[in-house]
C-alpha positions as CSV (number, residue, x, y, z in Angstrom):
1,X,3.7,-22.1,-6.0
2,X,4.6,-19.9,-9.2
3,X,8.3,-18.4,-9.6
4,X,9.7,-16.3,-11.7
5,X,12.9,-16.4,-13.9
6,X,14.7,-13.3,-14.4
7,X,17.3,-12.7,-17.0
8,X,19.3,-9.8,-15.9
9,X,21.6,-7.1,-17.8
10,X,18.7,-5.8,-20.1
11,X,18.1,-2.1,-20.3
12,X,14.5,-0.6,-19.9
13,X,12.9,2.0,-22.8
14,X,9.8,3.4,-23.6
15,X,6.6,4.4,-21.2
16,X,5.0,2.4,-18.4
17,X,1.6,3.0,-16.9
18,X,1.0,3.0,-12.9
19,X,-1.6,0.8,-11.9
20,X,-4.5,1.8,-9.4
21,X,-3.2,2.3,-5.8
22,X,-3.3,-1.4,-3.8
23,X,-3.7,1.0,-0.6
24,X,-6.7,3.4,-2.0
25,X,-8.8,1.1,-3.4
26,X,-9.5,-1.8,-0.1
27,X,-10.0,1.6,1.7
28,X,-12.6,2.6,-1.3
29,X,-14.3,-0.7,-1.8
30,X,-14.9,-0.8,2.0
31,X,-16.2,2.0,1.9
32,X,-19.4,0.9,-0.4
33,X,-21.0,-0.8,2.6
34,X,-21.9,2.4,3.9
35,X,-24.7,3.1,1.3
36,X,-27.8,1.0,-0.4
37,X,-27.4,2.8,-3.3
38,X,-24.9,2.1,-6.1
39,X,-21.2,3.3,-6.3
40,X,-19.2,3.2,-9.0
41,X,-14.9,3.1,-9.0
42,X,-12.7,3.5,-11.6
43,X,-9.5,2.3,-12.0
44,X,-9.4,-0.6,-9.8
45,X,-5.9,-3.0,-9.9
46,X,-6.5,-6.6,-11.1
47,X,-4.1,-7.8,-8.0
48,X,-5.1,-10.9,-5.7
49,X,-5.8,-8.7,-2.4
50,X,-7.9,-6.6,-4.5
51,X,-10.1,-9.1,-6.3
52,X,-10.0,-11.1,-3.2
53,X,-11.9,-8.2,-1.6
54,X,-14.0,-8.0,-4.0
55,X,-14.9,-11.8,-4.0
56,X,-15.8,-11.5,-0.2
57,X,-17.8,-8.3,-0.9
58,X,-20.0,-10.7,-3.5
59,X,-20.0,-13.6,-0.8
60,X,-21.1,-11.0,1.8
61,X,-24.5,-10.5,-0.7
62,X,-23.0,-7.1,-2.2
63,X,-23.9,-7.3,-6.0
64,X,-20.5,-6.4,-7.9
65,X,-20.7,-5.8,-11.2
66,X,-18.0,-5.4,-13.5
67,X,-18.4,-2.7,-16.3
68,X,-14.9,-2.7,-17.7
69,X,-11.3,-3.3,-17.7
70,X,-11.1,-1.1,-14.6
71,X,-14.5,-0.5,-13.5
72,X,-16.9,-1.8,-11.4
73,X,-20.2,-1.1,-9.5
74,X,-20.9,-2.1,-6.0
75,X,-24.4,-1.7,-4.8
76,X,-24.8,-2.7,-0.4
77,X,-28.8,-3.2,-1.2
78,X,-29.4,-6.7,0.9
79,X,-26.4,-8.4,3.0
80,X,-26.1,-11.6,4.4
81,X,-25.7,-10.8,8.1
82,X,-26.0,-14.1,8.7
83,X,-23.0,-15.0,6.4
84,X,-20.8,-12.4,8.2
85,X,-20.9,-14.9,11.5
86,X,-19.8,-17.8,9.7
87,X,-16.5,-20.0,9.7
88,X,-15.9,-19.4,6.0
89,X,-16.1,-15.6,5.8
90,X,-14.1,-15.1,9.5
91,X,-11.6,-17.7,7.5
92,X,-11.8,-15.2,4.3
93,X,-10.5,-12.2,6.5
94,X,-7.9,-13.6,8.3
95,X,-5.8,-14.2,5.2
96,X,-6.7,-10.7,3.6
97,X,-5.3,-7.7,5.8
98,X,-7.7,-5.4,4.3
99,X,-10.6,-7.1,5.6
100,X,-10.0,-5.1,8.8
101,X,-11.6,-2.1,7.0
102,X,-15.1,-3.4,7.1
103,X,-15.7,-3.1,10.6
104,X,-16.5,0.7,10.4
105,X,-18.6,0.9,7.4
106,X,-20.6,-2.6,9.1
107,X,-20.8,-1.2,12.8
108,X,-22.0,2.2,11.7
109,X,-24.7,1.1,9.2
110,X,-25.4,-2.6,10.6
111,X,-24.2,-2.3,14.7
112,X,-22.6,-5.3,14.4
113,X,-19.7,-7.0,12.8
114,X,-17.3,-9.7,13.1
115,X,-13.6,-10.4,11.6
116,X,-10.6,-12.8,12.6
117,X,-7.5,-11.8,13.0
118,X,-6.3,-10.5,9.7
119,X,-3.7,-11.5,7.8
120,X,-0.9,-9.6,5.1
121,X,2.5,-9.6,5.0
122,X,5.3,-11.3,7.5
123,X,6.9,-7.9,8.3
124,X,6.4,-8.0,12.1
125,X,3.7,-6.4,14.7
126,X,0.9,-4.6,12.6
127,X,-1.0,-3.5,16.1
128,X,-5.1,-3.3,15.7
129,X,-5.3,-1.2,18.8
130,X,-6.0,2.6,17.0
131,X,-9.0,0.7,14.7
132,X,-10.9,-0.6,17.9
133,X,-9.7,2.0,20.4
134,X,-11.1,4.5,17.9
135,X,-14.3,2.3,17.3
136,X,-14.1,1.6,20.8
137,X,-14.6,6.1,21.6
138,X,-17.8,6.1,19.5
139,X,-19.9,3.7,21.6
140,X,-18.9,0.2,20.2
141,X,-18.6,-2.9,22.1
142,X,-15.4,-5.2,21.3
143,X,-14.9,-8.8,22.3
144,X,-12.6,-11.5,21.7
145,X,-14.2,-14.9,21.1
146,X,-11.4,-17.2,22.3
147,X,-12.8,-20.5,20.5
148,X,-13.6,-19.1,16.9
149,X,-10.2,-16.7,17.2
150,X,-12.5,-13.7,15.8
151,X,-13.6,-10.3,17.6
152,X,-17.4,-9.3,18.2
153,X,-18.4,-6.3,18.3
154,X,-21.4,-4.3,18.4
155,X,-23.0,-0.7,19.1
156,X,-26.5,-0.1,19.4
157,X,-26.1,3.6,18.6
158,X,-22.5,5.1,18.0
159,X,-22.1,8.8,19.3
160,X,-19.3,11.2,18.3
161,X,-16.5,12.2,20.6
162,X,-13.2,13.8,20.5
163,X,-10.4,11.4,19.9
164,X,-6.4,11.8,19.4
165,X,-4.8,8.8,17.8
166,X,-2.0,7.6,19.7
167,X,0.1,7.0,15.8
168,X,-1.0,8.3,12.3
169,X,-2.6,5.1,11.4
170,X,-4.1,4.7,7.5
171,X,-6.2,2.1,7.8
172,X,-7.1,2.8,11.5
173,X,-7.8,6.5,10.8
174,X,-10.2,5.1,7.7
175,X,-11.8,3.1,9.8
176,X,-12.7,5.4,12.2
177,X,-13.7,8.0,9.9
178,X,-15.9,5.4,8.2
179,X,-17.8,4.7,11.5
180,X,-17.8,8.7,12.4
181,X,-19.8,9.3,8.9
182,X,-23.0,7.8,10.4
183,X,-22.4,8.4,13.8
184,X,-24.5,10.9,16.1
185,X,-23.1,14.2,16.6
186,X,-19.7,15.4,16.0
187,X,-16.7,13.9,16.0
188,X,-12.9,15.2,16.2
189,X,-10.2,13.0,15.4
190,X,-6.5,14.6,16.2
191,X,-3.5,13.1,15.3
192,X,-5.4,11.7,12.1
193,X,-3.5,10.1,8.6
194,X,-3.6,12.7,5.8
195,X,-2.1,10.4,3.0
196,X,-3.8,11.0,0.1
197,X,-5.4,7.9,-0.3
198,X,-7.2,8.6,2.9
199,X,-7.5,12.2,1.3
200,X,-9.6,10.4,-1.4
201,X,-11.7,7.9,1.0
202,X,-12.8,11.4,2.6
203,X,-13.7,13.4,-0.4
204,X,-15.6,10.4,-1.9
205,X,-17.4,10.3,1.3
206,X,-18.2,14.0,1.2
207,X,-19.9,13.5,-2.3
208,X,-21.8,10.4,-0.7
209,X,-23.3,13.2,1.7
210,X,-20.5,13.0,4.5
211,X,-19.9,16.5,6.4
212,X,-15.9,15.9,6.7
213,X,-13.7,19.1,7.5
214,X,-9.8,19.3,7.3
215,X,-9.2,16.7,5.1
216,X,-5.5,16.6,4.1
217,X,-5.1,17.7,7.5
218,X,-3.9,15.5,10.6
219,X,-7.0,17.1,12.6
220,X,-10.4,16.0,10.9
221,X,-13.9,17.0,12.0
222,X,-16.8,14.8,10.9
223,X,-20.4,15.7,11.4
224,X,-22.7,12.9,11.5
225,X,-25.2,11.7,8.7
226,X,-28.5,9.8,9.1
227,X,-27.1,8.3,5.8
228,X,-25.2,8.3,2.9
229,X,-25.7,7.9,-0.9
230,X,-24.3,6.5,-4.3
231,X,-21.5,8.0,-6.0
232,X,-18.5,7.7,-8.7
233,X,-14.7,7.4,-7.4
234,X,-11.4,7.1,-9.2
235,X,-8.2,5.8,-7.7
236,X,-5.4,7.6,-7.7
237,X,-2.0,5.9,-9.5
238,X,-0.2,3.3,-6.9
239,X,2.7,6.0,-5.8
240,X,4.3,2.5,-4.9
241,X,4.4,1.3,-8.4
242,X,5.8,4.9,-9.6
243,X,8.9,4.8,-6.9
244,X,9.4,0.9,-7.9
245,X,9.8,2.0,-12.0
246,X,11.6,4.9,-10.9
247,X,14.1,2.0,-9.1
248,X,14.1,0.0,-12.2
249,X,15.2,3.0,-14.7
250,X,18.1,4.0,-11.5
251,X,19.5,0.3,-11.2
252,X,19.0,-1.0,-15.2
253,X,20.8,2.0,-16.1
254,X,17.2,2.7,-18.7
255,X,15.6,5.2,-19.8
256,X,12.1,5.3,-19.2
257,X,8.7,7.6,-18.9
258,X,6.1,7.0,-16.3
259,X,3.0,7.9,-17.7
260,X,0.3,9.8,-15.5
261,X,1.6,9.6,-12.0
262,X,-0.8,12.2,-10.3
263,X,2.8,14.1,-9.5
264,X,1.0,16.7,-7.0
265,X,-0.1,13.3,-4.8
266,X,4.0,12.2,-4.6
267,X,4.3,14.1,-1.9
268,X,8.6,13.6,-0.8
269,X,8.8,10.3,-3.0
270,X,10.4,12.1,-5.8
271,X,13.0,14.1,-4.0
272,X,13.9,11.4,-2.0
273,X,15.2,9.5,-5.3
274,X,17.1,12.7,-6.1
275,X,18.9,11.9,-2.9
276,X,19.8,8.7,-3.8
277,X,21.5,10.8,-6.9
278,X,19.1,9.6,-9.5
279,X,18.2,12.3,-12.3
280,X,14.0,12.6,-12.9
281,X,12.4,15.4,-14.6
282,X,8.2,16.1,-14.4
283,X,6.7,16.7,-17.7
284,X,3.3,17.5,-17.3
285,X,1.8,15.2,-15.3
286,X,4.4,12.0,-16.2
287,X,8.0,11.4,-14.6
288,X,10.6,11.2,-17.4
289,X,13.9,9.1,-16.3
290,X,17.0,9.3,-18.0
291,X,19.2,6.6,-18.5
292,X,22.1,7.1,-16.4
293,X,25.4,5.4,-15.9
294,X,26.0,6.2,-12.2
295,X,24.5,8.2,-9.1
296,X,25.8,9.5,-6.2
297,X,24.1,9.1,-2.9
298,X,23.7,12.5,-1.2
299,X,25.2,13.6,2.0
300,X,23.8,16.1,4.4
301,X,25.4,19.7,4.8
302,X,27.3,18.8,7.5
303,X,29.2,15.9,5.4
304,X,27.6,13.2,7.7
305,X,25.7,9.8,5.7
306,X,22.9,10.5,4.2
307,X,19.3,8.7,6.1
308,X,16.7,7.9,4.3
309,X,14.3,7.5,7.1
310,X,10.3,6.4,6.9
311,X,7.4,8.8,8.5
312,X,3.7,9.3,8.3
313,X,2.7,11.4,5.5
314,X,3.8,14.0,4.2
315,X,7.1,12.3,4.9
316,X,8.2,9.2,2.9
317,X,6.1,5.8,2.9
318,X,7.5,3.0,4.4
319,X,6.5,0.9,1.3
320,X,9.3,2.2,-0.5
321,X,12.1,1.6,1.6
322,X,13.2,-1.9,0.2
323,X,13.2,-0.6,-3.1
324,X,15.3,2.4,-2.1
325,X,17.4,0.2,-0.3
326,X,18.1,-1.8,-3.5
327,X,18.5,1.2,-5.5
328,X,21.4,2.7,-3.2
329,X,23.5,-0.9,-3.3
330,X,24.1,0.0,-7.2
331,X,24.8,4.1,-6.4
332,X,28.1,5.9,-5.6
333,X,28.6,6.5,-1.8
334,X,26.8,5.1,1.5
335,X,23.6,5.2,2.6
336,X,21.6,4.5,6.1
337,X,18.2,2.7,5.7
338,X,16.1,3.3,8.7
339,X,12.7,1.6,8.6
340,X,11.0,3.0,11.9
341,X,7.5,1.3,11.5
342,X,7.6,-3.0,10.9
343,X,10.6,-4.6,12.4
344,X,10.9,-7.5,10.3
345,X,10.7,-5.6,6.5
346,X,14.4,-5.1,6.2
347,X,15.1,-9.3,6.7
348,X,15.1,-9.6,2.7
349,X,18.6,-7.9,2.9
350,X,20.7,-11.3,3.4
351,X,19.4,-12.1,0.3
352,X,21.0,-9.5,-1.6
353,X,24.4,-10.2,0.2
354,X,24.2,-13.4,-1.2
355,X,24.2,-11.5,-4.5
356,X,26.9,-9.4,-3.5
357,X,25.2,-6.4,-2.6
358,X,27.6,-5.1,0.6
359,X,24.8,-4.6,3.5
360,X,25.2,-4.1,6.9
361,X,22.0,-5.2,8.8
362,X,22.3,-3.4,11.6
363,X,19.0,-4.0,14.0
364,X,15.6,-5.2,12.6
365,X,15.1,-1.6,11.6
366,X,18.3,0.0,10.0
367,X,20.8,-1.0,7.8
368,X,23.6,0.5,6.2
369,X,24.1,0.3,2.4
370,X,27.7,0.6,0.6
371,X,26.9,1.1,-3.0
372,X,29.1,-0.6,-6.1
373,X,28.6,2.2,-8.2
374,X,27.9,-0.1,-11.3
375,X,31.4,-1.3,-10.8
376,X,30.9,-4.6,-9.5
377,X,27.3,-5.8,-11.0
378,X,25.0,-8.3,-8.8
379,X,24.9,-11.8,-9.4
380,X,22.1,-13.7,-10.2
381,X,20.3,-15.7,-7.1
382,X,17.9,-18.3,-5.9
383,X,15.2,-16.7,-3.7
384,X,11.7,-16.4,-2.0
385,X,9.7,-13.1,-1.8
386,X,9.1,-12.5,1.8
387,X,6.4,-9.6,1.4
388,X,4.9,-7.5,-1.8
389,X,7.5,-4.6,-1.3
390,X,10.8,-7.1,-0.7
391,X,9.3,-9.1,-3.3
392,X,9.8,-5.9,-6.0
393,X,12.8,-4.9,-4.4
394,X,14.6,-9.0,-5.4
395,X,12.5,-8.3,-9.0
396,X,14.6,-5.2,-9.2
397,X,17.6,-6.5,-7.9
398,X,17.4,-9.4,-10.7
399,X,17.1,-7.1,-13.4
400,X,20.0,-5.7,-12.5
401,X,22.0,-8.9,-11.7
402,X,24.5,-10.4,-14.3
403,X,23.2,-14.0,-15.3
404,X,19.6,-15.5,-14.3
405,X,17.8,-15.2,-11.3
406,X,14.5,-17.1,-10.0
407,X,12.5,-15.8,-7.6
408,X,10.1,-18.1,-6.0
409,X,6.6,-17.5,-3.9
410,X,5.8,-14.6,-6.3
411,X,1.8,-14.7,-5.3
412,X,3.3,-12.1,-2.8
413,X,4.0,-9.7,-5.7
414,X,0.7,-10.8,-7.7
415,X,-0.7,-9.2,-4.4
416,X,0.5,-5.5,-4.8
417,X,1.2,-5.4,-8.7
418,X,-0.8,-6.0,-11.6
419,X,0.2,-8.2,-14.5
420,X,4.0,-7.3,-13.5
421,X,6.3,-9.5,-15.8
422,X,3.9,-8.5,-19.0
423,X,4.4,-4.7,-18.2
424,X,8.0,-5.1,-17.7
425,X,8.7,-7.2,-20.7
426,X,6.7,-4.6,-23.1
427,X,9.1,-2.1,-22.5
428,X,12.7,-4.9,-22.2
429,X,12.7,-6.6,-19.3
430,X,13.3,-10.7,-19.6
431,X,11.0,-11.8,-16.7
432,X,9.3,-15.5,-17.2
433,X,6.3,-17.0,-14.9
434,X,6.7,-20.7,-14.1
């Protein structure tokens, strides 16, 4: 198990690149089972969920080719069906949570598919219901196969139909839409995700010959195909990464550019900094930070606490919400935390208690943050990254902290962040892998 050692107190400078969105591209890559022919994505992460999707994708008899740095070609020609019933790839999926999304693309195309129970991070319930309930509405068969822990399930012919979604689901509303592509007749999904990472799965589709309407919309109309074709894709930057550097700058007290951040796809993220009292200007197309020696939280116009609260896009992404949470321990004023979606994300908080962040963990889901306002700094700590977003939120925190920190089970970040210590270190951080 690898750690990290952190050697807080050291200001940021200079211009940091996002890396390819964690989110978009499992959605994207996927998506390439729906064709025989070859597509081609640019800009894919070198992160461990990532290139373990990719792995299984080879294992499954996709031939993945990789064309450069970022760049790779999948081409769906010949699968091993029989390979997609076995012990090793159902054991495959369950520790990858993206896995999930390759029942669509394999029920529409193939009328069968398989997959364990899959796996991710320990940040409570993460229901499966809207993926197979949706599945379920366009003809599929679903079973649970009690001895090998894994669901069957199977559709001679899948039919569109009229659906609303009983929550805004990403990767439930991808899946869906993936099965609706090749599916006969129409189908109208209400209530759908309009993030714009499922914005992107749908216009990729549309150039592999998908009829989608609405997209960006939460009310989607897909028109079935008899089949789809190769095409070219480019992932959007990780609009996590961009809030977490945007945390960094706000709690080192650095100044620091983020470099082509696809601003228009931000969506609430940067205003909901601003609230937290952190200055950030747009300059074209990157996100300009200036170094700042305090920030004051917000509060509403009726003088009441300020809540930063998640909700499905266009309102802010729960993935941020342990950074932000870090962020406002360092700020001038008070702040409510309110994390509506996974009820075990905001655990990481006794953590920075023990650093002397003052917390007040109110429920599973809310906590209530009294910042130090650069007065009284963090100290350093001894701790182990629960899940990918706490796991940047302690990173933060530690960079901030006065003396060393260590940070242990980092293959949780490795899964959402690319190459992280060497990024930070370019532009001043003091972050070492052991």
């Amino acid at each position: 198990m690898a750690s990290f050692v952190i050697e807080g107190g050291h200001r940021l400078s200079g211009e940091i690149h996002p890396q390819g969105a964690k989110n978009e591209v499992l959605q994207i890559i996927c998506a390439t089972l729906l064709t025989a022919e070859e597509v081609t994505v640019h800009n894919i992460p070198d992160i461990l969920d990532v290139n373990n999707l990719i792995q299984l994708m080879r294992d499954m008899g996709v031939t993945v080719s990789r064309k450069g740095l970022d760049r790779y070609c999948f081409k769906a020609e010949k699968l091993d069906l029989s390979y997609l019933e076995s012990d090793e790839f159902l054991k495959k999926c369950s520790s990858l949570r993206g896995s999930v999304m390759l029942i669509g693309p394999m029920v529409a195309r193939f009328h069968k598919a398989m997959i364990s129970k899959p796996g991710g991070d320990k940040i409570g319930r993460r229901r499966l219901d809207t993926h197979f309930i949706g599945i379920q509405n366009l003809g599929a068969d679903f079973s649970y196969n009690a001895e090998r822990e894994a669901y069957e399930i199977s559709a001679c012919e899948l039919k569109g139909t009229y659906m609303l979604l009983d929550e805004a689901s990403v990767t439930g509303t991808a899946n869906i839409v993936m099965a609706a592509v090749l599916a006969k007749g129409t189908t109208t999904i209400y209530n759908a995700a309009c993030e714009p990472y499922l914005q992107q799965l749908c216009k990729m589709l549309n150039r592999m010959g998908a009829k989608i309407q609405g997209i960006a919309s939460n009310l989607l109309t897909i028109e079935g195909v008899d089949e789809l074709h190769g095409t070219e894709h480019t992932i959007l930057p990780d609009m996590i990464e961009v809030g977490s550097f945007i945390g960094m700058a706000a709690m080192t007290q650095s100044e620091l550019t983020i470099k082509n951040v696809s601003y228009e796809n931000l969506g609430i993220i940067p205003e909901s900094f601003r609230r937290l009292g952190i200055k950030l200007e747009q300059r074209g197309d990157d996100i300009y930070v200036p170094a700042q020696e305090t920030y004051q939280i917000e509060s509403f116009i009726d003088g009441s606490i300020m809540t930063i609260a998640d909700a499905p896009w266009p309102g802010l992404t729960p993935d941020l919400l342990s950074v932000m949470l870090v962020v406002a321990t360092q700020a001038k004023g008070s702040v409510l935390i309110h994390q509506k979606m996974f009820e075990s994300r905001l655990f990481f908080v006794d953590k920075l208690i023990d650093m002397g962040a003052q917390i007040i963990l109110c429920d599973p889901h809310r906590a209530v943050v009294i910042g130090h306002n650069h007065a009284m700094r963090l100290r350093g700590g001894n701790m182990t990254s629960p899940d990918i977003r706490a796991g940047i939120a302690l990173l933060i925190a530690a960079m901030s902290a006065e003396g060393s920190s260590r940070i242990h089970n980092i293959e949780q970040i490795d899964r959402g962040y690319q190459d992280i210590e060497r990024r930070l270190n370019a532009i001043g951080a003091r972050i070492t892998r052991i």
